[in-house]
N, C-alpha and C positions, 0 to 999 in steps of 0.2 A: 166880700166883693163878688157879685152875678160874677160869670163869664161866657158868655158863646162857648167857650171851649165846653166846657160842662158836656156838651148834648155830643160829645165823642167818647165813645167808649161808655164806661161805667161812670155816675154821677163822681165827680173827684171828690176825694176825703180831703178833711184840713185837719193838720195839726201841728203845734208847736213845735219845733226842731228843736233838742237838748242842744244846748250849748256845751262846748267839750266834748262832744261824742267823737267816734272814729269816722263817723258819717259828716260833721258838719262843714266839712271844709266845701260844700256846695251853696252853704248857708250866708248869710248878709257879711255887705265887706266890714271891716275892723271899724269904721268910724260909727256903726251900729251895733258894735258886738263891745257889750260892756264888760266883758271879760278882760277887753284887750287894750281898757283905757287906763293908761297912766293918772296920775293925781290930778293934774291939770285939767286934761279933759273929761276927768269924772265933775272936779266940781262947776264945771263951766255948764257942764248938761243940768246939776240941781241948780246953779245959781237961774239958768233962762227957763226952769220951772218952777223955779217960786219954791226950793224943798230947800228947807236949811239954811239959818240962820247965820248972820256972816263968821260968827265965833266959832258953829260947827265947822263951815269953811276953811278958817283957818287952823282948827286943829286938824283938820283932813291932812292939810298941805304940811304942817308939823310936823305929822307922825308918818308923811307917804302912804296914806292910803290908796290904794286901787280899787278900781273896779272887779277883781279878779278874787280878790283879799273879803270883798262885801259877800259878794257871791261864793266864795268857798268856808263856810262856817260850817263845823266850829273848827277846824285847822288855825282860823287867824283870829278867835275871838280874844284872846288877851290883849292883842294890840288894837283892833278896833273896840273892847272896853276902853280903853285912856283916853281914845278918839271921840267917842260919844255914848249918850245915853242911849238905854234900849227902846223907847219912844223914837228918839230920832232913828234914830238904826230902823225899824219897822217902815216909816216913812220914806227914807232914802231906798231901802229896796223895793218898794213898792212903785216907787217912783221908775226903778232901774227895769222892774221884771213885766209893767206896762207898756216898755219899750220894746223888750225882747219878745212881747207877744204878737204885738203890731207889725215886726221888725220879722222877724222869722217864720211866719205862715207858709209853710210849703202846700203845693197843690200834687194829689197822687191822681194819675192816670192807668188807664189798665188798657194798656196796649197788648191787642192779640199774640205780637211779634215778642215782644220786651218784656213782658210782665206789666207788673205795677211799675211805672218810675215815675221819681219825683219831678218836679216842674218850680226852678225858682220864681220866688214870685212876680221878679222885673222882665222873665221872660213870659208870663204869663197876660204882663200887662201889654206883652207886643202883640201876643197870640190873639189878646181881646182887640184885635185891630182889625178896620175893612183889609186893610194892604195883606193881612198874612191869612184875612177869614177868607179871602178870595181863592184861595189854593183847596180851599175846599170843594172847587168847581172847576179842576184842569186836574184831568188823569192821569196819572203817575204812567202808566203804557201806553198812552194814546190809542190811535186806534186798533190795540191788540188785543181792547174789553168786547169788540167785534168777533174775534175768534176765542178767546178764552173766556167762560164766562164768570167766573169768579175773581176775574182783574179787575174790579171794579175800585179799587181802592187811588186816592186823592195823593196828590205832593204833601196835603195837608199833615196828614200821619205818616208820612217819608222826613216829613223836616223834624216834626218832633221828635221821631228816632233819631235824625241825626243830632238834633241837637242833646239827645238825651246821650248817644254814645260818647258825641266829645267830651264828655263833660266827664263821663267814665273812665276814658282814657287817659286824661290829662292827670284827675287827681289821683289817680294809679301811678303814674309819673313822679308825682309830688311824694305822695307817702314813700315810695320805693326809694326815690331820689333827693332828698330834702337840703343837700347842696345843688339842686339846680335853681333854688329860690323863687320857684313859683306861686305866686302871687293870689289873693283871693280875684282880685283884679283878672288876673291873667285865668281866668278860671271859667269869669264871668262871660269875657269877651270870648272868649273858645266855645263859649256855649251857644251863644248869642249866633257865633259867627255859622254854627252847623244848625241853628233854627230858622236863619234868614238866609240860608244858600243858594236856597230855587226860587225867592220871591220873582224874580223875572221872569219866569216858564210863561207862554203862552196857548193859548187852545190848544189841547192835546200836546202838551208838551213837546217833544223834540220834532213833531211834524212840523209844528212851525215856525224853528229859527232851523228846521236841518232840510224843510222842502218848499215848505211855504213863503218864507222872504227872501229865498236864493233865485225862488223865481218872480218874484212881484216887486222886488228893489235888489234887481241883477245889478253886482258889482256893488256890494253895501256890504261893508263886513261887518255884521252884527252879531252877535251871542248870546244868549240869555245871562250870560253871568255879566256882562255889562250893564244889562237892565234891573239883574237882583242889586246890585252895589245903590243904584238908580232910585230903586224902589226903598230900598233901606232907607237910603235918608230924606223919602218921600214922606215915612213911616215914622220915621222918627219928629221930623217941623211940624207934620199936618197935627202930627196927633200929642204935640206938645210931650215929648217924654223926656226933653234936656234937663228936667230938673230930677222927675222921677229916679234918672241914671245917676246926676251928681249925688241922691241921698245915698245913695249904694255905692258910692264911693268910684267910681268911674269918674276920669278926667277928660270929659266932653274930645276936644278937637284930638289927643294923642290914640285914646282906645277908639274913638268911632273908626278914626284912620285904621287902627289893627284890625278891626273886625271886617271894615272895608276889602284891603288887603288879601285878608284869607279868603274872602271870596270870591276876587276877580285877580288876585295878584299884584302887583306894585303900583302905587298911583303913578309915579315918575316914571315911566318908561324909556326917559331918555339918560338912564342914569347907566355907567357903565360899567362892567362886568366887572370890575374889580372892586368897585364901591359897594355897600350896603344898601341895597335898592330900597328896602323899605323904610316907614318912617314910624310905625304903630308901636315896634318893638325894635331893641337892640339887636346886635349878633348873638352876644351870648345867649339867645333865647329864641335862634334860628329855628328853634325842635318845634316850637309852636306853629309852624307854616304848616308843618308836613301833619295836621292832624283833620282838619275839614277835608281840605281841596289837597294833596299830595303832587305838586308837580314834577316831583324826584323821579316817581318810580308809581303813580295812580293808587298804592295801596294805603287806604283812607279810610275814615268814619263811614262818608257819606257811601261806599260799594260798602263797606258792613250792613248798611242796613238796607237797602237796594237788594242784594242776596238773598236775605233772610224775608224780607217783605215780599217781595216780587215769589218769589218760588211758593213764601206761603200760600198768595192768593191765583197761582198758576198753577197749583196742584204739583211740583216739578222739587223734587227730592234734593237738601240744598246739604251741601257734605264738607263746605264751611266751618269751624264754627270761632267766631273772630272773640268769644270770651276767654278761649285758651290762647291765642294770639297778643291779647291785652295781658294774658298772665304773664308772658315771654317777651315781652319790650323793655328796654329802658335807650336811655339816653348815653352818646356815647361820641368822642369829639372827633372828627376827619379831615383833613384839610381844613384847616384851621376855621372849624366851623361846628355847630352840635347837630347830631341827629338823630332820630329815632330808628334802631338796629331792633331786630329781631335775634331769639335765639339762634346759634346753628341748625337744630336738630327742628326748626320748623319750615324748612327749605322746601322740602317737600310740599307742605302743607298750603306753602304759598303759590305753589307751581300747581297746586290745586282750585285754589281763590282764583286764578287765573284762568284754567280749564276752565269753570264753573260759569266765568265771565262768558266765555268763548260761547260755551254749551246755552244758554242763556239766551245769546244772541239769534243762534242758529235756529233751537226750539220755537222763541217766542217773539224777541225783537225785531229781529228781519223775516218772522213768519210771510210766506210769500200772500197768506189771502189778506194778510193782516197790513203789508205792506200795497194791495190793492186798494184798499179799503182806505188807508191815509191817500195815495196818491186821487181817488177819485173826491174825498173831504174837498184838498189842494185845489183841485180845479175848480171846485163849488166854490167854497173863498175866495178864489182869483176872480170866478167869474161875477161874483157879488161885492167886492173890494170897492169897487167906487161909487153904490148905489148904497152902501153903508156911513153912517156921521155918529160917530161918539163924539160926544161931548168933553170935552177937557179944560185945562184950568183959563180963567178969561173970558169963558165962553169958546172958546176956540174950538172948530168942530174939524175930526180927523179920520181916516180912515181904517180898516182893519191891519191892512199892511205897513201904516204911521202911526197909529196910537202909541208905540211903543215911546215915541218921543217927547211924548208927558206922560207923566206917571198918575196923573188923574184921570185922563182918559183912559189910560193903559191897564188901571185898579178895575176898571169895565166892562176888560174884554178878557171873559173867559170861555170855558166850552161850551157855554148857552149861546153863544155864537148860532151852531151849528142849528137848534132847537129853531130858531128865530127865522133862518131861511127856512128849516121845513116846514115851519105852517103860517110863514107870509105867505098873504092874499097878493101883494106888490109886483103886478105883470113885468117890471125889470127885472126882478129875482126869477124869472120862472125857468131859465137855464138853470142857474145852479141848484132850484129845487126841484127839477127832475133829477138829478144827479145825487142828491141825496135821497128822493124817492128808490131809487135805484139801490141806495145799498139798503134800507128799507124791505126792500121784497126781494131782495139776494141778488140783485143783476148786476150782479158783477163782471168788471174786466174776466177776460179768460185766461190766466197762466199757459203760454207756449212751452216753455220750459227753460234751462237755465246753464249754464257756462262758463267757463274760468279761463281766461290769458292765461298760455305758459309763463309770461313775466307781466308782471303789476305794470299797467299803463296809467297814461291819465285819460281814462274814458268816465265822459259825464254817465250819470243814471245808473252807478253798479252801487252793489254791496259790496263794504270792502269787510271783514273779518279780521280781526288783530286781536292781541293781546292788550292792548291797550295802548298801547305805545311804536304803532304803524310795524314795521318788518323790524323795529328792536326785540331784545328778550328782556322784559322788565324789573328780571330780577338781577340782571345787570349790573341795575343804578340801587338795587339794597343793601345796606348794611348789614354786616351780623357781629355778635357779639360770642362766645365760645366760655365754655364752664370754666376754664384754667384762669383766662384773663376777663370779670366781665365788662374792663374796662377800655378793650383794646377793639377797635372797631375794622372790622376781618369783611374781604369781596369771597364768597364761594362762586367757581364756575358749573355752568350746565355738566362740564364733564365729570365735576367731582359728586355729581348727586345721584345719576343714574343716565344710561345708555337708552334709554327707553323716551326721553326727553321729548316734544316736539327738533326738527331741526331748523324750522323756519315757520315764524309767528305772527305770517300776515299772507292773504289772499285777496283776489275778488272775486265775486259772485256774478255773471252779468247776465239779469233778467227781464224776459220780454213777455209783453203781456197785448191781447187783442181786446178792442174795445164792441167790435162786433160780438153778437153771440149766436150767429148763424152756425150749424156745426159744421156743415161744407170748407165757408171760411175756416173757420177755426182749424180744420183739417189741412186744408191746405196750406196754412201760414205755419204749422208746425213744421211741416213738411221744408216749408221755403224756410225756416229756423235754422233746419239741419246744415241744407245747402252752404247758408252763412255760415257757419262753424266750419265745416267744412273750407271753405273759401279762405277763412282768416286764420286758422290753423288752431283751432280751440277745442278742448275736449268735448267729446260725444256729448251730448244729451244724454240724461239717465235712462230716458226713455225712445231712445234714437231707433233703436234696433225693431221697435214693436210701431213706432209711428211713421217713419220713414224706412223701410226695410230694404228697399233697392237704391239708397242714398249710402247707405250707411259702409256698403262695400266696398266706396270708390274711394276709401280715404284709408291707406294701408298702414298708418301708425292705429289708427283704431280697430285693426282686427289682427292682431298680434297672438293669435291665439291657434288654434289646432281645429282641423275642419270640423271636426264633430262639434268642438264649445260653439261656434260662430255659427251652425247650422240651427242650435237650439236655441240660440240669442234672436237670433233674425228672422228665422223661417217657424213660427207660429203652427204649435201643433193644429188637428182640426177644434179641440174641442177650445182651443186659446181663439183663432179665428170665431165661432163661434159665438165666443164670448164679446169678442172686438165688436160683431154686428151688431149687438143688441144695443 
């Protein structure tokens, strides 16, 4: 089978997955793996192929032959001689290992980040979709490929890392753990669920459910993970794959529900906290939440490879590394519930995954030009929003900032958005295509500079900074497990790990930016920046002392220091003046 995917990476290899291997627990569910068929359903498969004769049939079911017993010769050939002749016998496997070839074609990809990894083949047939080949056109950093230039990298190859780590994870899980009874099923859907995670991203990803619909459908609480759920089973009706999944052994309404689930959280929201919210999977098999999406404690597939992705093509040193993490996990019960614990001795390492997070944000995500550069996109959008008509299902024609609410039109709009105002001729668009002319030829907003509340407010238009989990410490909510007991599931605190720790794991940032580029203005409004800080009781500006120099004196918490330091902070050598003029 062609696939679009193909032209990613290195052309994919195909080959037959051995059956039995230590590998194939990624491989086709049990109702395709003739290893794992009883009598019954071996000879129901020759009877609806025409192999074998009702007498061989019958001596099949005589003698208990298996599927497992065909395929493992010469170990069982004594008893399958009484069974049948060596003619039939040649026939019946022939019949078995034309299924197995059909049945278990793995696809290998050669991802920059992962290496080679394998790609089952029913996720393959999702990936050959418009719905998930559209991610191939919404930037995994939105507009941070503006300032970085090797960010150029797609959700596209974000998803299939996630989906290729869940899938690592889980059956890590299983082999380690083989009384948790996880499932080929539960395998499947775990995979499924970290390859269709972001199908809901729009244009430049988080600009546009985190700036762009907060201001174009003020008071709409929307999310991308409500539209990936949305789109899943957009992906699934349009492109007919309900049968595809039942040959693979997936039971249509219970697993689409669990894949669901992992990606947006419980369908029943109004279920209550004592009950089992979900409906995809049982309790005993709560461990299964926490491996896509994490909402315990954020530590997940999809930041493993976010991490590792994002730093590779940011140039930015990732000190991570979540394959010794996967060696250190198992499963472990708490409150009468299962979950995925960590070693002790990776406490650190995790309090690191979270720096990295942090560092991350500060370097690249909330880069201040990179965050100009989205906010001026946002306007261009806003200002083109209703002189745009995607097309959706019915004919039904909708907007940039409503597409989302059919997934046909929604399959439409991606970052060729932005392409499409800059080189419309259309005298309506010609606000928002100066504005992208603009980032274009570098005219950019001008950075004032930037600011922190002694205590976290709710002030619209900041950067907030956390750990993941707003002013908590998200190692809080982790489990761990200890060499003595590894089945006793143990909270370690910040204190027991090191003194050195963060003490408090969330901030805001609050940054102002001039749309002028007059430098007078510009000069000035830094100036009137300071006063404001000043006024509302906020730290200095970093660069307070050199742009506003007779501002900076009249606020005596910020000059706490000895006349000499403050003299050199503020008062500009000549050759620093100088410098200032040019």
């Amino acid at each position: 089978m062609g696939s679009p995917a193909a032209g990613w990476g290195a052309a994919p290899a195909k080959r037959a997955r051995r059956e039995g291997s230590a590998e194939s627990s990624c491989g086709s569910p049990a109702d395709r793996d003739p290893r794992l068929w009883d009598t019954e359903r071996l000879c129901q498969h020759l009877s609806r192929n025409g192999v074998g004769e009702p007498g061989l049939l019958r001596r099949f079911r005589e003698s208990g032959v298996t599927g497992a017993m065909l395929l493992d010769l010469p170990a069982c050939a004594l008893r399958i001689t009484h069974a049948c002749l060596p003619d039939e016998r040649l026939k019946v496997l022939a019949c078995l290992n034309q299924l197995r070839q059909t049945a278990d074609i793995m696809k290998v990809f050669n991802d920059p980040v992962h290496g080679h990894i394998e790609i089952h083949p029913l996720l393959v047939r999702i990936i050959d979709t418009p719905q998930f080949q559209r991610l191939r056109y919404i930037k995994q950093l939105g507009g941070t490929y503006f300032v970085f230039p090797g960010a150029s990298h797609n959700r596209f190859e974000h998803s299939l890392g996630v989906g290729y780590l869940a899938g690592c994870l889980v059956r890590e899980l299983k082999e380690r753990q083989p009384e948790l009874d996880i499932t080929q099923r539960d395998i499947l859907c775990v995979e499924i669920a970290g390859l269709c995670h972001d199908l809901g991203h729009g244009p430049f990803s988080h600009m546009f459910d985190g700036r762009f619909i907060p201001l174009a459908r003020q008071g709409l609480n929307w999310k991308h993970e409500t539209a990936s759920v949305e789109m899943f089973e957009h992906l699934i009706t349009s492109n007919k794959l309900e049968e595809i999944m039942e040959s693979y052994g997936l039971i249509l309404e219970e697993d689409i529900a669990f894949i669901k689930e992992q990606i947006g959280g419980p369908i029943d929201e109004t279920a209550c906290e004592e009950s089992w919210p979900y409906r995809g999977r049982p309790k005993e098999k709560s461990f299964l939440y926490e491996i896509v999406a994490n909402k315990k404690n954020g530590i997940d597939v999809d930041k493993w490879d976010y991490f590792a992705r994002d730093c590779h093509h940011l140039g930015i040193q990732n000190n991570f590394d979540y394959r010794r993490l996967i060696k250190f996990t198992r499963v472990c019960e708490a409150g009468n519930q299962k979950h995925i614990c960590a070693r002790d001795k990776e406490v650190g390492n995790l309090y690191d995954m979270f720096h990295t997070r942090n560092c991350l944000h500060r370097r690249a995500y909330q880069h201040k030009v990179g965050n100009i550069i989205e906010i001026m996109i946002t306007e261009a959008f806003q200002k083109a929003d209703c002189f745009f008509q995607i097309e959706g299902s019915k004919g039904k024609l909708y907007h940039i900032s409503t597409a989302m609410e059919d997934m046909e039109a929604y399959t439409k709009l991606t970052d060729n958005i932005y392409l499409e105002i800059l080189h419309s001729s259309r005298p309506e668009l010609s606000e928002a295509r100066e504005i992208l002319h603009k980032i274009e030829r570098r005219e950019l907003y001008k950075f004032l500079g930037e600011t922190q509340p002694e205590k976290v407010n709710e002030i619209p238009k900041v950067v907030n900074m956390d750990y993941g989990m707003k002013d908590q410490n998200p190692i809080d909510n982790v489990l761990f497990y200890c060499k003595a007991d590894p089945s006793k599931a143990i909270k370690i605190s910040k204190e027991q790990v090191s003194r050195l720790l963060p003490g408090t794991f969330s901030e805001q940032v609050i940054r102002v930016y001039c749309k002028r580029q007059d430098p007078i203005i510009v000069s000035a409004a830094k100036q009137y920046f300071v006063q404001w800080c000043i006024k509302r009781d906020f730290t200095k500006p970093q660069d307070g002392d050199v742009v506003a120099p007779h501002l900076t004196p009249l606020k005596q918490s910020w000059n706490n220091r000895s006349k000499t330091e403050y003299t050199t902070a503020s008062e500009p050598s000549c050759k620093q003046k100088l410098s200032f003029n040019k």
